[in-house]
N, C-alpha and C positions, 0 to 999 in steps of 0.2 A: 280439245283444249284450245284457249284463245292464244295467235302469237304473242310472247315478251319480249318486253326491253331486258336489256342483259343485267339492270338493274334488280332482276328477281334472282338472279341465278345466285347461289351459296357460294361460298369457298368450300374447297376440298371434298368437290364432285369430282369425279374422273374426267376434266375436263379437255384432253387429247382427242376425245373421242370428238370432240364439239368445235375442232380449233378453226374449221372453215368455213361452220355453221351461223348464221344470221341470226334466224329465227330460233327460239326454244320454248318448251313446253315450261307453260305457271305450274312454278314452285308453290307449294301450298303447305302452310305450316299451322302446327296445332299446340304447340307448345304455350300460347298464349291464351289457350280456352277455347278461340276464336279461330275458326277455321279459315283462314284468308289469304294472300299472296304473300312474301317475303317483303316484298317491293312496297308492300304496304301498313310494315313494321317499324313504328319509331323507336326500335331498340336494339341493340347491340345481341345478334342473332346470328349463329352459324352453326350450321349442317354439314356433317359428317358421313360420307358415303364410309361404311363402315366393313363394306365387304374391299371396297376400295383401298380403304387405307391398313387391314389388318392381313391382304395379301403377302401372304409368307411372314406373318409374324407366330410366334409361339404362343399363343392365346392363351398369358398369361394371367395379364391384368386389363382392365378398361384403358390404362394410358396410352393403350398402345393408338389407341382411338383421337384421346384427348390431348394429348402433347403437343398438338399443331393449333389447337383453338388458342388465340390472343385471351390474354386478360385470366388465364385458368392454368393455378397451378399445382402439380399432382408429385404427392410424396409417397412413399412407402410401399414399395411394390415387392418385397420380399417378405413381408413380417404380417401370413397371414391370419395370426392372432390378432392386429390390432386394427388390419385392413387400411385398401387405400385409402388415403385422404386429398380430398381436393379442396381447393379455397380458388374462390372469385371476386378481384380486387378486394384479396385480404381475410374474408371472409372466410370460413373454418379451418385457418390457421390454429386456432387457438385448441382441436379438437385430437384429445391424446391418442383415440382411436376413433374410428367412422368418421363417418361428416357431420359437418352442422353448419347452419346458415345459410344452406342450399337444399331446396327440394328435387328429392329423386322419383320419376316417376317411371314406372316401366307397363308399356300397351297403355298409357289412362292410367294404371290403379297406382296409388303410392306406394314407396318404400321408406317415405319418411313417416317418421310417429307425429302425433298431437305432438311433443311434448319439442319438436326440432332435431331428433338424434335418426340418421340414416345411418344403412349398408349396403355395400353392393355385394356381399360374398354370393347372395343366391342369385346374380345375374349370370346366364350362361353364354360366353361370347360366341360361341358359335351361332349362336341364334342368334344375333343381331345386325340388325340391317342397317339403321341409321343412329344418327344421337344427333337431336338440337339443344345448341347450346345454349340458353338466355343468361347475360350476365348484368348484375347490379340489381337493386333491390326490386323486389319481385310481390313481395304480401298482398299487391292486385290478385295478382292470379290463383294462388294458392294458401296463401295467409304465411304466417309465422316463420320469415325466413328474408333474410338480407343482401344474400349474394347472388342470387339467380336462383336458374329452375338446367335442369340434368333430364331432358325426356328418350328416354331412349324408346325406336321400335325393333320389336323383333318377328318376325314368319311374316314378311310384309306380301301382296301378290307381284308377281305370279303364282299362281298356285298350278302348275302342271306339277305333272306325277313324275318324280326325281326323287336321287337317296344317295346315299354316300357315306363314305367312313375316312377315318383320319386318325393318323399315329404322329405323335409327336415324339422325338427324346433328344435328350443333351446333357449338359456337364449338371454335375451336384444329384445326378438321380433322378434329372427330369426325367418325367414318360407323363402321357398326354394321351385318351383316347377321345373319340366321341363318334356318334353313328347318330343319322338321322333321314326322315323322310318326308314330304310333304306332297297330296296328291288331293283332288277335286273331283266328286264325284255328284253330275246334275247341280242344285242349286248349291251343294255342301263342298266346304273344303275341309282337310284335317293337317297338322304338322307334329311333330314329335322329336327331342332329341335329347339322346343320352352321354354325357361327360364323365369320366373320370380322371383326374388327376392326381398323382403323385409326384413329390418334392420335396430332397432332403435338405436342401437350403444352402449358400456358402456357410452360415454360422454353425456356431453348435446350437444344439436345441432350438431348429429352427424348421423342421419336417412338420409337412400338410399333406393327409389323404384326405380328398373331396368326389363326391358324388355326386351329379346332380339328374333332376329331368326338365324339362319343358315343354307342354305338349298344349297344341288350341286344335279345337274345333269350331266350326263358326256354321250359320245356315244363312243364304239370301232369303228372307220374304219377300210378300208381295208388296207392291206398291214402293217402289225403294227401302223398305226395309230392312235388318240383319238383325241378329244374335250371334254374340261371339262366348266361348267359355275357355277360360285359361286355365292350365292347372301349373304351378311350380312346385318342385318338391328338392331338397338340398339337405345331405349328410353329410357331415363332415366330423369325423370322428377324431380327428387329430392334426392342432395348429396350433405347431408351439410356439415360445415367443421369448429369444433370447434377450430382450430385455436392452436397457440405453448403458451405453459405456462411458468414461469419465473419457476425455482428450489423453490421457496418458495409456488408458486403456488400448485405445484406438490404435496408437504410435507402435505398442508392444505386440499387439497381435489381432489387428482388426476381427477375424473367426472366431474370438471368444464371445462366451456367453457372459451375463452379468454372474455379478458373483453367486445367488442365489438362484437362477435363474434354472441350473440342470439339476442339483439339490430337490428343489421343489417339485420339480416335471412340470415350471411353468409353460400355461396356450391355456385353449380352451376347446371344446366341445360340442359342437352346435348341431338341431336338428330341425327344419323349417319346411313348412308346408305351405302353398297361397293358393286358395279358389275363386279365380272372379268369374261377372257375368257382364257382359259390355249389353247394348241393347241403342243401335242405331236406327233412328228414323228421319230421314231426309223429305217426308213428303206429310208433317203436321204445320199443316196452319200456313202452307208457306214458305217454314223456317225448319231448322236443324235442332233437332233431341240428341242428345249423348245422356243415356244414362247408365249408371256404374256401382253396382254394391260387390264386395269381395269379405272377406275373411280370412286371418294368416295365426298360424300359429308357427310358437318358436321356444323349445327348448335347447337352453343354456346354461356353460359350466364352465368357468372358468378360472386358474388358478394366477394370479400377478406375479409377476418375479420378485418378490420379496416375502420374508416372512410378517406375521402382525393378522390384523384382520384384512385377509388378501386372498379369502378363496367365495366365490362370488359363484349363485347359482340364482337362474330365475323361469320360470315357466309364463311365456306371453301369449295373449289372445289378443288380434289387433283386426277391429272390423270398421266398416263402415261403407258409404254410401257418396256417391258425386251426380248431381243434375245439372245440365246446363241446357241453357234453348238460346239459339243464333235468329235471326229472324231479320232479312234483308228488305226493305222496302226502298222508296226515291220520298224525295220531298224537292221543291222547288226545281225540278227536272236532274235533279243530282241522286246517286245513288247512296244508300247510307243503313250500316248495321246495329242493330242493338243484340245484347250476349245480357242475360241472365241469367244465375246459378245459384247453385247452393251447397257444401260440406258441411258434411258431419260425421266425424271418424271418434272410436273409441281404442285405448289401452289401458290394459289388464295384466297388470306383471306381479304376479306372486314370487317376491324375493327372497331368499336368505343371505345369510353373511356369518363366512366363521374364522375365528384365528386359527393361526399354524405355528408349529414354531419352525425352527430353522430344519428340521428332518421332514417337514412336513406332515407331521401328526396336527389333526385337530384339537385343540385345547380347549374352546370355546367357540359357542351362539353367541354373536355380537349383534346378528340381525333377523329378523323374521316379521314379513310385514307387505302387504298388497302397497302397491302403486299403482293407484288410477290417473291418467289423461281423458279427458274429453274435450272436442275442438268442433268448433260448428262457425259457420262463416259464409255467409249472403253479400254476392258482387254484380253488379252493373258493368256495364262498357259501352261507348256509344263511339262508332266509328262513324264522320260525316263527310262525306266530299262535298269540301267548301266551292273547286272548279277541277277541273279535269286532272289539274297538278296536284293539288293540294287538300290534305286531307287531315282534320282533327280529330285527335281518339281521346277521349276521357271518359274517365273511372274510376268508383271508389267501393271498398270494403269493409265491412263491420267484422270482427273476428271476437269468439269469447272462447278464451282458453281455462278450464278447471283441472287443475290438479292436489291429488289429493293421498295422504300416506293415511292406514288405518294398522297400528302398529300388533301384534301378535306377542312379541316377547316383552311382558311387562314386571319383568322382574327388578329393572332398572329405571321402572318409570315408563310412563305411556308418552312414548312420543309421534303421539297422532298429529296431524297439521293438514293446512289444505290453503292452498293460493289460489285466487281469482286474478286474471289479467282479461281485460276488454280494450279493443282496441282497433283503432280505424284507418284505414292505407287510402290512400288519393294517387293520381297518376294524373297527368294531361302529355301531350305530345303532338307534334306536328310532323307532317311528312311531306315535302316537295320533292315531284319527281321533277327535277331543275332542267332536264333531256333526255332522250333517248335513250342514252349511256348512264347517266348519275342519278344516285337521289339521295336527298339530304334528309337530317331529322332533328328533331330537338326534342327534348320530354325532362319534364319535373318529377319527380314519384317521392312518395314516402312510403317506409315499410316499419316490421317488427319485429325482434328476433327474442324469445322467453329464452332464459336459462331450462333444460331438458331438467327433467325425473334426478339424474346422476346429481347433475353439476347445482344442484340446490339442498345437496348435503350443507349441515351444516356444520361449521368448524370450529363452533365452540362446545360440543357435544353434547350440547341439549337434546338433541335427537328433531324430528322434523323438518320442517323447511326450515332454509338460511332467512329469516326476514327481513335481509338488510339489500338480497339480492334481488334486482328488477330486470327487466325486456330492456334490451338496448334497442334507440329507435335511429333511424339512421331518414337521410334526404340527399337525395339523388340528381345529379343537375349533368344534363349531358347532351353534347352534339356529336353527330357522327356523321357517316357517309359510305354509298356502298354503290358498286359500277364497274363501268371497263374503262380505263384509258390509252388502251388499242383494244382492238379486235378480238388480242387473245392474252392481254393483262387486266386481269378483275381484283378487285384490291376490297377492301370493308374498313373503315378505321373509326375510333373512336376517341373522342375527350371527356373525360369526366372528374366531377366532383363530388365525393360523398360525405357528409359530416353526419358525425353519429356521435350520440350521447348516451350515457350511460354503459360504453361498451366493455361487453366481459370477456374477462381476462382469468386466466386459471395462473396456483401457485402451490405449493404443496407445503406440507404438515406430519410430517410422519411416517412419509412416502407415498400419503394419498392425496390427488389432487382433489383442490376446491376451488372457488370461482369468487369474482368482486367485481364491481362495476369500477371501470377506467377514468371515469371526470366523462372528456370527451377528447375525442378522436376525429383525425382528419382524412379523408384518401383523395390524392388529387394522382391521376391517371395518363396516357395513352396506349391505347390497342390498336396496332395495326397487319391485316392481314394482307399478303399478296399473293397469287398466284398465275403463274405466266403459262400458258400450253403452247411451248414452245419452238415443237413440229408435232406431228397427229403420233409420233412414239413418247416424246420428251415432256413433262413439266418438271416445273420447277415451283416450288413454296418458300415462303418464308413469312412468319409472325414475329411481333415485336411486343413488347409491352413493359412500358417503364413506370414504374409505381413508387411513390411518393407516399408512404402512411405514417403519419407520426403522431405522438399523444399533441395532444393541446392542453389536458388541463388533467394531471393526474398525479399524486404523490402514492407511491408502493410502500404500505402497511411492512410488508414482508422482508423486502431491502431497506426500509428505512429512508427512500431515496424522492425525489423531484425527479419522476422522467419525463416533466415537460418537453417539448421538443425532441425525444427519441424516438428513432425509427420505431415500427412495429417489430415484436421480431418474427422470425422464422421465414419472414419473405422478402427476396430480391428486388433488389431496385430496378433492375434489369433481365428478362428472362427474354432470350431468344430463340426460335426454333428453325430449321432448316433442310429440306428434303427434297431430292433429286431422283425422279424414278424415272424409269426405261423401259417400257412396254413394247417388243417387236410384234414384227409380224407371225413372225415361225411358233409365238408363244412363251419364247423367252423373257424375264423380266426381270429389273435388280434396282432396287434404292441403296439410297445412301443419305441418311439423318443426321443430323446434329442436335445437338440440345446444350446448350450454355446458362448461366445463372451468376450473375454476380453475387458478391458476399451479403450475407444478413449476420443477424444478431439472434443469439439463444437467450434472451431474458429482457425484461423491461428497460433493467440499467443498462443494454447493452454494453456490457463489460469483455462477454469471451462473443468473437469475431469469430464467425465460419468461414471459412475462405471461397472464393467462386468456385464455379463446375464447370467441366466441359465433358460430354459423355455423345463420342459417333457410334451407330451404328450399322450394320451392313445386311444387306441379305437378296437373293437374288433365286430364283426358281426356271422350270422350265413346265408348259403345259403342252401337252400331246391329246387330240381327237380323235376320237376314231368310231366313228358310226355315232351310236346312240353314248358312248362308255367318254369319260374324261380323264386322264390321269395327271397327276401333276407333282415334280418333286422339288422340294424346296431346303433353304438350308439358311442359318444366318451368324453373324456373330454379333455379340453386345459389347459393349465399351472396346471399343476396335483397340484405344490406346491405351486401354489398361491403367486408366486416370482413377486414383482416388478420390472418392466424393463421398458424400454422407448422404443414404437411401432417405433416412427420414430424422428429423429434427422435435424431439422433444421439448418443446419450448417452456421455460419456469419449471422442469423440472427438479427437484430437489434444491429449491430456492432456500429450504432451512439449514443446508450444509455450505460449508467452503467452498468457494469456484470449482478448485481444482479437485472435489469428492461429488460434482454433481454431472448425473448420466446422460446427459445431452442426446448422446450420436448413437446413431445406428448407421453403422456403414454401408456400404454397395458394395457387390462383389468388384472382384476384376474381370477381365478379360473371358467370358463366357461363347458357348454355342451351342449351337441346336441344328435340327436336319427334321422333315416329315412328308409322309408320302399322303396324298389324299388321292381317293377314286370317287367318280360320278357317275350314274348312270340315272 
């Protein structure tokens, strides 16, 4: 590999190890499509050594990864019915469970659908090595999505022959297992690894048993070459889901479940399978082939915390296919790349839907009826080196999204429908490496974000699509910069502007949420990362991110109200993060985090005020060697002060009731621990 300027180098590398080092090895990043240097990304990009930052954590959730990345912020890490949720300057905020508005990719293959709706429950954090971040509108790279791209890798090489097992346990019933292997044999490598977790939760009705696998094979051919085959498979036979509390709720006994919530046995059910085939060729024509078909199937069942029509089951087939060819040549003695591609993913979800009453008897078929998504999408990129410094990358995307209901129970009336969205994303950006040390960028992008399958219920109950609801499009304006300003302070920061029209917003009706377009919306930004390697044991981090989102032009149908000029809700003006770790020599090691959050707002009118956060954490381990064997025993505690705060924010929930009847809050435990031993050999 060719030396770098420090300007390649990510935040939140293990960068102690590096703190007297000059020279470093190109960072090469793929999250973009395009396989190419960091240093040569006009966009708001950061990398996560993920074995790094999840040392001595409980491998609970993904944040434990993401909590340090600027501009990205992560709710819900106890309530595995409804799963984490993340938003990127703003973006799937609005989403009551999963994600939206960000594409999740895991090895290459999606975990997002055609229709914009991700999960991460079948991600297994042991296996993961890194996560790049991309934040702000994204529809270049992957289509139908506003707030970035979530690439995570996982069995990354080395591939020597190692194995290991790993017990977790702590308060509320955690226990945590997982065992795994990874070894090379002549051109083949193979990995494999098994998880189980159990978790009764601080709520009531709020216990998750989860299983999962992860397992690749890959073979080198000749000529640079590979094939790679992944298999994922995830059981999770029980994640319940005690449901949002009213503020008074909260005040009397945060631990309670919603009122319905253990009544019913609400959670859900899930059982999910994924097979891809990757198929790399580095020596066609010149240039770089990636190509990618897979298959995922996904049964689900799940029951909502309230009575009504609230017991939800669907069986998913979700396939498709990714081409892309890289192809480097020079022109005018400069060097300069072209990336052309292609998607085409299909989903297949044969749905039901039945009433309950409040004992949880079914009364009624309210629903029976296939959902189909189909999404196919042809993109360009032309990276140019204008002179040694400076380089222009533009790009644009055609995307055609179909979806389509073919209704089954038509006792009530055939409410078949089907929506066409066609739609086009542009991007341009510049990138000066301005020194040694810095480099600057600027880029324009546009993107697209369709309302998902769920959120185009319609809420006049005609049955079919909502026809009144459209794709929010959103335009991206931003300068950043990323470097060292010593030797061993490397910083990433960004400014941006994002105006979006048409943006959806969710409100409910009966306890079920439905969706409307906003007028239009504004996000005016800053992200900034630092991280200091402050002797070859000591760094230090810290992110910043202060966010500005308010409507511009929007009157709530639901409130009755003018929220012109109110915040967005559900997300802080301010979110800052803070980590101190300690690596000796003997093996020993101990962090110490912070995570803080100013107040936001649960609804449009911003009327009820959530108060800020402040949540440290601790944890610290010891590693011992001994020949070929590692042992290592770690332990930690979570909210060291025992601070109240609210895990995840229900935003416009039950907007048809009184303030003080509508279930906002899901709390956070208190004061938590945990302890786990791992061995290597």
């Amino acid at each position: 590999m060719k030396p770098l300027r420090f300007t390649a180098l990510p935040l939140f590398l293990p960068l102690a190890a590096f703190a007297d080092s000059i020279t470093l090895d190109t960072v090469t990043v793929t999250s973009t499509r395009m396989e190419r240097p960091l240093a040569d990304t006009p966009a708001a990009l950061t990398l996560v050594d993920s074995h790094d930052a999840q040392q001595g954590q409980p491998h609970l959730q993904l944040d434990e990864s993401l909590n340090r990345v600027p501009g990205l912020f992560v709710q819900n890490r106890y309530n595995f019915a409804q799963g984490l949720r993340l938003s990127s300057r703003g973006f799937g905020s609005r989403a009551p469970f999963g994600v939206r508005g960000l594409r999740l990719n895991v090895d290459g293959f999606p975990e997002t659908l055609p229709d914009g709706q991700s999960q991460l429950d079948s991600i297994d954090l042991f296996t993961v090595d890194s996560v790049a971040v991309l934040r702000g509108p994204s529809s270049l790279f992957y289509g139908n999505a506003t707030g970035g791209v979530v690439d995570i890798t996982t069995f990354s090489a080395p591939w020597t022959d190692s194995a290991s097992a790993t017990v977790i346990g702590g308060g509320n019933e955690f226990r945590q297992a997982n065992v795994q292997a990874r070894g090379q044999r002549q051109k083949g490598h193979h990995g494999f690894s098994l998880t189980a977790l159990g978790y009764d939760g601080y709520r009531e009705q709020s216990e998750v048993r989860k299983y999962q696998l992860t397992a690749q094979s890959g073979w080198q051919l000749p000529e640079a070459r590979s094939l790679t085959l992944l298999l994922t498979a995830m059981d999770t036979p029980m994640a319940n889901d005690p449901g949002g509390l009213t503020r008074q709720q909260v005040r009397e006994d945060p631990d309670q479940a919603s009122r319905f919530a253990t009544p019913l046995d609400a959670g859900q059910a899930v059982d999910q399978q994924r097979l891809g085939l990757h198929y790399r060729d580095a020596a066609l024509g010149g240039g770089l082939l990636n190509a990618r078909t897979f298959v995922s199937q996904r049964d689900f069942r799940q029951q909502l915390p309230f009575p009504g029509s609230s017991l939800i089951d669907y069986d998913r087939l979700f396939y498709g296919a990714r081409l892309d060819y890289t192809l480097p040549f020079s022109l005018f003695a400069q060097p300069h790349r072209l990336l052309v591609g292609l998607d085409a993913d299909r989903q297949e979800d044969a749905r039901g839907r039945r009433a309950v009453d409040t004992d949880g008897a079914v009364t009624a078929l309210t629903a029976d009826e296939d959902q189909l998504a189909t999404a196919t999408g042809f993109f360009l990129q032309l990276d140019s080196h204008l002179s040694d410094q400076i380089m222009l990358t533009v790009g644009t995307r055609a995307d055609r999204l179909r979806m389509r209901i073919e209704d089954h129970l038509l006792d009530d009336g055939d409410d078949s429908g089907h929506r066409d969205f066609d739609e086009v994303s542009y991007s341009a950006g510049l990138t000066w490496h301005a020194s040694s040390a810095h480099t600057l960028y600027s880029t324009v992008s546009s993107a697209f974000e369709s309302p998902t399958l769920t959120e185009l219920a319609n809420p006049s109950g005609a049955g079919g699509f909502n026809p009144a609801l459209d794709p929010q499009t959103a335009l991206n304006l931003e300068l950043g910069a990323r470097g060292t300003l010593t030797e061993r302070l490397f910083y990433e920061a960004a400014l941006f502007r994002v105006d979006v029209e048409d943006e959806i917003t969710p409100y409910e009706l009966g306890g079920r949420t439905f969706y409307q377009n906003a007028g239009e919306t504004r996000r005016d930004g800053i992200e900034l990362g630092l991280e200091h390697a402050t002797t070859e044991r000591l760094t230090l981090a810290l992110s910043w991110t202060w966010s500005d989102f308010r409507f511009q032009e929007f009157f709530d149908t639901q409130q009755n109200a003018d929220v012109r000029g109110n915040r967005l809700p559900g997300l802080p003006e301010h979110h800052l993060y803070g980590l101190a770790k300690w690596q000796a020599e003997t093996g020993f090691f101990a962090a110490l985090e912070g995570l803080f959050s100013s107040h936001r707002y649960a609804e449009n009118t911003n009327v009820t005020r959530v108060g800020s956060e402040m949540i440290v954490n601790v944890r610290l381990g010891r590693e011992w060697q001994r020949q070929q064997q590692t042992l290592t025993l770690f332990t930690g505690i979570t909210n060291l002060l025992d601070r109240d705060y609210i895990s995840n924010l229900r935003i416009n929930a039950n907007s048809d009731r009184p303030v003080e009847a509508r279930g906002y809050f899901e709390p956070g435990p208190g004061t938590g621990y945990y302890a786990g031993l791992s061995v290597g050999w």
